[in-house]
C-alpha positions as CSV (number, residue, x, y, z in Angstrom):
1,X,30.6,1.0,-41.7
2,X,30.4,-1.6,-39.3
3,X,29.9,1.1,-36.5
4,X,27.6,2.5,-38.2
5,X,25.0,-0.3,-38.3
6,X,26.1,-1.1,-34.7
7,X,24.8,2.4,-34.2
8,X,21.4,2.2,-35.5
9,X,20.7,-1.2,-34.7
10,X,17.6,-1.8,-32.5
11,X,18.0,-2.2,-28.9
12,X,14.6,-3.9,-28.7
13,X,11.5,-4.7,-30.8
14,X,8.2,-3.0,-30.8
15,X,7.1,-5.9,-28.9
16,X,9.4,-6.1,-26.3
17,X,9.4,-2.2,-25.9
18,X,5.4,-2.3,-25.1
19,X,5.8,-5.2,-22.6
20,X,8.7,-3.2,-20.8
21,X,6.2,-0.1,-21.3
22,X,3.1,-1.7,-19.9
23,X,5.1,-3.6,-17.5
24,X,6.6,-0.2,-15.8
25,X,3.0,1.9,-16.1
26,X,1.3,-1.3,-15.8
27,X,-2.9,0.1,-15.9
28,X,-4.5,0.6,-12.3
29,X,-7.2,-1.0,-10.3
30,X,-9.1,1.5,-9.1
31,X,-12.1,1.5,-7.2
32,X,-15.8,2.9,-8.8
33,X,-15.8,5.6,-9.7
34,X,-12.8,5.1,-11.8
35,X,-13.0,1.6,-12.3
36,X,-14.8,2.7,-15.8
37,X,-11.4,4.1,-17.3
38,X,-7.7,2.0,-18.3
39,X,-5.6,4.9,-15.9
40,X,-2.2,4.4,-15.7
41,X,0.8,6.3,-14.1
42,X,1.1,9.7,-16.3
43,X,-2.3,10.2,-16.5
44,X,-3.8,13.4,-14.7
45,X,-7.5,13.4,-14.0
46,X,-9.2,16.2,-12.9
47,X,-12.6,15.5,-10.5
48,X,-14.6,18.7,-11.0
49,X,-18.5,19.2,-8.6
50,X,-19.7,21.6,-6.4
51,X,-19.0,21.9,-2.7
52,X,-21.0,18.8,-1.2
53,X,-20.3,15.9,-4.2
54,X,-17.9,14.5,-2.3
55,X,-14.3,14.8,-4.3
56,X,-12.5,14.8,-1.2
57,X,-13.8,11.3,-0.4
58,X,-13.4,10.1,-4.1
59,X,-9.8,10.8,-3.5
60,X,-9.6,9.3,-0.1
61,X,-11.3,6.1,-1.6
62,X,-8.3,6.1,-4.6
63,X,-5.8,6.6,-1.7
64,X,-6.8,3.8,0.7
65,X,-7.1,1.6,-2.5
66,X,-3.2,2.8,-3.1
67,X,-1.5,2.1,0.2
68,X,-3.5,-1.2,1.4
69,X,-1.5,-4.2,0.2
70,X,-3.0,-6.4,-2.8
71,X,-3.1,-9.3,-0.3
72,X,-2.3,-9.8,4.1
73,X,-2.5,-12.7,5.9
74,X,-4.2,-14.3,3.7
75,X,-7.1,-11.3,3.2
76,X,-7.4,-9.7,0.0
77,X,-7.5,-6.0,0.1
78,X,-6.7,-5.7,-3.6
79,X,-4.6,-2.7,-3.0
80,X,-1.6,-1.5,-5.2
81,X,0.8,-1.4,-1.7
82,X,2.2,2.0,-3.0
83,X,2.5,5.3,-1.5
84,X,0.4,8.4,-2.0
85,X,1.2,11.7,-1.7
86,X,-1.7,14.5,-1.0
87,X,-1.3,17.9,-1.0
88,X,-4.1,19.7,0.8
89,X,-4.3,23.4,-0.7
90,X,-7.2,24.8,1.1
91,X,-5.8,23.1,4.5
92,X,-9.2,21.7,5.7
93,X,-8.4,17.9,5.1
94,X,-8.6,15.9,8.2
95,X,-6.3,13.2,8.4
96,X,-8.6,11.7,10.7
97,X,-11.4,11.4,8.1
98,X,-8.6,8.7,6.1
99,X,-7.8,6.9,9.7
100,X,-11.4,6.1,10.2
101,X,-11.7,4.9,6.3
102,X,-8.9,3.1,6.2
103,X,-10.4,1.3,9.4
104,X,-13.8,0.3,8.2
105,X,-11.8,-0.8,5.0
106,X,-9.8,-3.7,7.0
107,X,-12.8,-4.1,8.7
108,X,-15.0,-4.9,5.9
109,X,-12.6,-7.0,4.7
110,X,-12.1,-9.3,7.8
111,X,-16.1,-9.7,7.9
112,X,-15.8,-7.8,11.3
113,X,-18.0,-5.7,13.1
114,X,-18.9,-2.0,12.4
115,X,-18.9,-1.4,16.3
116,X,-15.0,-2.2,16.5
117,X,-14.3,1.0,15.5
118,X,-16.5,2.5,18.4
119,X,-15.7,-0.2,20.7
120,X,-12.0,-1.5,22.3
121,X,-10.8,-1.2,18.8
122,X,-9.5,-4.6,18.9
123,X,-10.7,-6.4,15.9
124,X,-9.2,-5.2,13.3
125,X,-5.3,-5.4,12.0
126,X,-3.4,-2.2,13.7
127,X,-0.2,-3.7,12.6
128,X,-1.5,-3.9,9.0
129,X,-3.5,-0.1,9.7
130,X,0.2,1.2,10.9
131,X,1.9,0.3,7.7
132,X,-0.4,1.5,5.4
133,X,-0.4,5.1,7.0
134,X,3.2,4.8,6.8
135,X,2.4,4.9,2.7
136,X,0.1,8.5,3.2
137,X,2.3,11.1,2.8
138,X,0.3,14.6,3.7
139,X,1.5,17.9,2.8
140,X,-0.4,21.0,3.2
141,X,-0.1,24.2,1.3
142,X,-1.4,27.8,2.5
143,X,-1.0,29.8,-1.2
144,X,-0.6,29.0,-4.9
145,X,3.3,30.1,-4.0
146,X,3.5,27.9,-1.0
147,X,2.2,25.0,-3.8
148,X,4.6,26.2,-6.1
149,X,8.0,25.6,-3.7
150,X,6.1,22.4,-3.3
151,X,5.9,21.1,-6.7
152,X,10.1,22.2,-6.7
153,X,10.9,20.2,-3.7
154,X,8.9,16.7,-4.3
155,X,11.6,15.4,-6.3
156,X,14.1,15.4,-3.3
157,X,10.8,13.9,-0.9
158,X,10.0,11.4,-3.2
159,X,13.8,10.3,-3.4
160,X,14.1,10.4,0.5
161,X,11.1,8.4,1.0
162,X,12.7,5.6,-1.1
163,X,16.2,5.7,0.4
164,X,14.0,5.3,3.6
165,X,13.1,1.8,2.4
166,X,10.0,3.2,1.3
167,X,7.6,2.2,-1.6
168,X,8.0,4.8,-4.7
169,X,5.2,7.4,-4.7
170,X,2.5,6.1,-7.3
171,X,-0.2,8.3,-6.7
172,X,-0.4,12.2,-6.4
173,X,-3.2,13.5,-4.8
174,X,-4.4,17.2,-5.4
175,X,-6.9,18.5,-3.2
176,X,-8.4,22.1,-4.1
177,X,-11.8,23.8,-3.4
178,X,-11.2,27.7,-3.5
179,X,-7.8,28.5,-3.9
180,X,-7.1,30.6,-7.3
181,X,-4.4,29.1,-9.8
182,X,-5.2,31.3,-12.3
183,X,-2.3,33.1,-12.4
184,X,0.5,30.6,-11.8
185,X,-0.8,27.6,-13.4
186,X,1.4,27.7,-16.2
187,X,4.4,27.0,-13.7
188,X,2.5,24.3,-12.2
189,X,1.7,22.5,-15.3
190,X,5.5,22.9,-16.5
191,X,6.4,21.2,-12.7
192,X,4.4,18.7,-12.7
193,X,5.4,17.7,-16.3
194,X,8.8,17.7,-15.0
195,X,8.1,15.3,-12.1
196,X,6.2,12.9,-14.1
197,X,9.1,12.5,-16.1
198,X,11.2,11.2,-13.4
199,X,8.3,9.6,-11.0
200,X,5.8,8.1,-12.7
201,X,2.3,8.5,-11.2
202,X,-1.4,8.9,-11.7
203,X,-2.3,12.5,-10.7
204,X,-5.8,13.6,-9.5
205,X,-7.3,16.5,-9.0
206,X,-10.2,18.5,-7.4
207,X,-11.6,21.2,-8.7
208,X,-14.9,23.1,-7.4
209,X,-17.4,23.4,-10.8
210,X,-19.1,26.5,-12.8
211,X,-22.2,25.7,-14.7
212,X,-24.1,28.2,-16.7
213,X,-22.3,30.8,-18.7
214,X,-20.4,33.5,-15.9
215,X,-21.6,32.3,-12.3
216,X,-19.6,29.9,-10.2
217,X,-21.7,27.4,-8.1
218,X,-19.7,28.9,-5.3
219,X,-20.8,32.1,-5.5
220,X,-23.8,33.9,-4.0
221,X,-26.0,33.7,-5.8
222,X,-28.7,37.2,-6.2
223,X,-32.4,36.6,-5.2
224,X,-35.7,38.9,-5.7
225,X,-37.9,39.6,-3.0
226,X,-40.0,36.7,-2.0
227,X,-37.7,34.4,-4.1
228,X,-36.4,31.4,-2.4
229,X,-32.4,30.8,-3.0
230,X,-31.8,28.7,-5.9
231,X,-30.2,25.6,-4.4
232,X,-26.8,25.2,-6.3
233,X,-26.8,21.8,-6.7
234,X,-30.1,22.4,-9.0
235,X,-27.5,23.6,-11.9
236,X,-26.6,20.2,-13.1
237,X,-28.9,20.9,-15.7
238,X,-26.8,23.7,-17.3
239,X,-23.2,23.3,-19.2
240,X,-20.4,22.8,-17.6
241,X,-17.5,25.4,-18.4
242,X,-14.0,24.8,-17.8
243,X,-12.8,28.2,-17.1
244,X,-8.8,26.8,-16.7
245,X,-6.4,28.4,-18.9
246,X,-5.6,26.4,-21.7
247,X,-2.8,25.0,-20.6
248,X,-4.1,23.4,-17.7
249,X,-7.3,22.3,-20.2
250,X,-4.7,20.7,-22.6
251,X,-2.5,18.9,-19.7
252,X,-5.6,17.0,-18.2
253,X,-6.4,13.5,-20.0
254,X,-9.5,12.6,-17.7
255,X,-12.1,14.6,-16.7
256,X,-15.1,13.8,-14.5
257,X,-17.8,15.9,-13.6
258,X,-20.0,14.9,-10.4
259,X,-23.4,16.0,-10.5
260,X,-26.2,15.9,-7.8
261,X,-29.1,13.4,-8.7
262,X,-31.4,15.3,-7.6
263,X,-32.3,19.4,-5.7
264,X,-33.7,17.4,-2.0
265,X,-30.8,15.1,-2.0
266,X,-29.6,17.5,0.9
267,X,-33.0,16.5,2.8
268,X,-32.2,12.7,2.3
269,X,-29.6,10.6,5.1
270,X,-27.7,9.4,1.7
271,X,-27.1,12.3,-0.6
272,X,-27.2,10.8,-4.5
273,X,-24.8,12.0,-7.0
274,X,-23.5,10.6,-10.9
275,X,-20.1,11.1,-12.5
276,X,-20.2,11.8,-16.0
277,X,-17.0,11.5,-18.1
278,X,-16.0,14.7,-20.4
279,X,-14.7,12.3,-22.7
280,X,-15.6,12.2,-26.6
281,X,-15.1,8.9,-26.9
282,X,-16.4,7.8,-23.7
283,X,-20.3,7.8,-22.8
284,X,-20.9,6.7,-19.6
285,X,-22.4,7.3,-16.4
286,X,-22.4,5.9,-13.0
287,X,-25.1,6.9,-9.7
288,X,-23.4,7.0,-6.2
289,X,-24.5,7.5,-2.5
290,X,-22.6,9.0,0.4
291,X,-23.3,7.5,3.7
292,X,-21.0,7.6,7.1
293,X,-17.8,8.5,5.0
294,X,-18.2,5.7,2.2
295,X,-19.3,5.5,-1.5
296,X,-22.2,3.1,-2.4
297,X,-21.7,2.5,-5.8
298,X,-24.0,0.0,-7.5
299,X,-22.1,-2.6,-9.8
């Protein structure tokens, strides 16, 4: 008898289990446009907009606010000082484009010149730059099969990273434009459950949008004679469609559609665009400009 109760007595409160909870998936700092959203480690949000609304530099913006350090000789960054891990499945990310962000970043920070990072190059922190590329882990993927191996091996790359001394891997970045995974997303979804599991971490991911009922803002689109070419970005005023397998639909918690402001924005030296959140309980909207590689996002 006395085993017994041994047996099903409580290792922990409620209590103490949701500070432990909290405390290990503790909720993320993130800069606009997600700064509207309580994400934590688990969570997969899914950035869906046509070609030119900038998803690749949302994600570039989360990842430079992952692997800068909270605080550095006495300079805030407000980073997490945790690694990222992007996998590039249409292989046209430059890791250049991140270099140069990460740059302005410190810069900014310091109250330096712009011109630094077209001058000598001296004024900002290259020890401080060093060690946070050390914390972006790139990987680049040429199929949906290639992805697939991928999503198999991460478990051993994430566990080498840490017996390197590393930081764990807290954010997983999924970068994806044209490449079809219709027909293995299934697997994928049943992978990336499995690593989530064992390495916490807030996955995002691109995806290029459809509006309307059957045509994809990527495709080309059919004109009359005389007609000028509907400029895609005009169809923010049709529904969006997710046209994901249910499985994929059921595995994302977060969805956010970017839309452009405006049909000249493509004339203008800052193209305009708002998120929206597909969420039911969430109504909520935030305008953005792109200009030289950043987001300018009103507060």
């Amino acid at each position: 008898m006395t085993s017994a109760f041994s047996w099903i007595t409580a290792d922990e409160t409620a209590e103490q289990a949701l500070v432990r909870i909290f405390k290990e998936r503790p909720f993320l700092i993130l800069p606009p446009p997600f700064h509207r959203l309580p994400l934590r480690a688990g969570n997969v949000v899914e950035i869906v907009g046509p070609s030119p609304s900038a998803k690749t530099l949302i994600l570039i913006q989360a990842a430079i606010n992952c692997i800068l350090p909270k605080e550095w000789k006495g300079v805030s960054y407000g980073g997490l000082e945790r690694a990222v891990l992007f996998v590039d499945l249409d292989c046209r990310f430059d890791v250049l484009s991140i270099a140069r962000a990460l740059q302005r970043r410190i810069i900014d920070a310091n109250g330096l010149r712009r011109s630094s990072l077209k001058g000598n190059g001296n004024e900002y922190d290259k020890e401080l730059f060093a060690a946070s590329m050390r914390r972006f882990l790139y990987m680049r993927c040429y199929n949906s099969f290639e992805f697939l191996a991928t999503l198999k091996t991460l478990h051993h790359r994430i566990q080498q990273e840490k017996e390197k001394g590393g930081s764990a891997v807290y954010m997983l970045l999924i970068d994806r434009k044209s490449l079809s995974l219709q027909t293995v997303v299934e697997t994928v979804v049943q992978e990336i459950q499995r690593l989530l599991v064992v390495h916490p971490m807030l996955v995002l991911a691109t995806k290029s949008a459809a509006f309307g009922d059957k045509q994809s803002i990527t495709e080309v689109i059919r004109k009359r004679p005389n007609e000028k070419t509907p400029d895609p970005r005009c169809a923010q005023n049709k529904p969006h469609r997710c046209f994901m397998p249910s499985v994929w639909q059921s595995f994302v918690s977060h969805r956010m559609l970017l839309r452009a402001l405006d049909c000249e924005s493509k004339h203008q030296n800052r193209p305009t665009f708002s998120t929206e959140w597909l969420l039911p309980s969430l109504n909520c909207s935030d305008h953005f400009t792109v200009n030289d590689g950043c987001l300018l996002i009103p507060k």
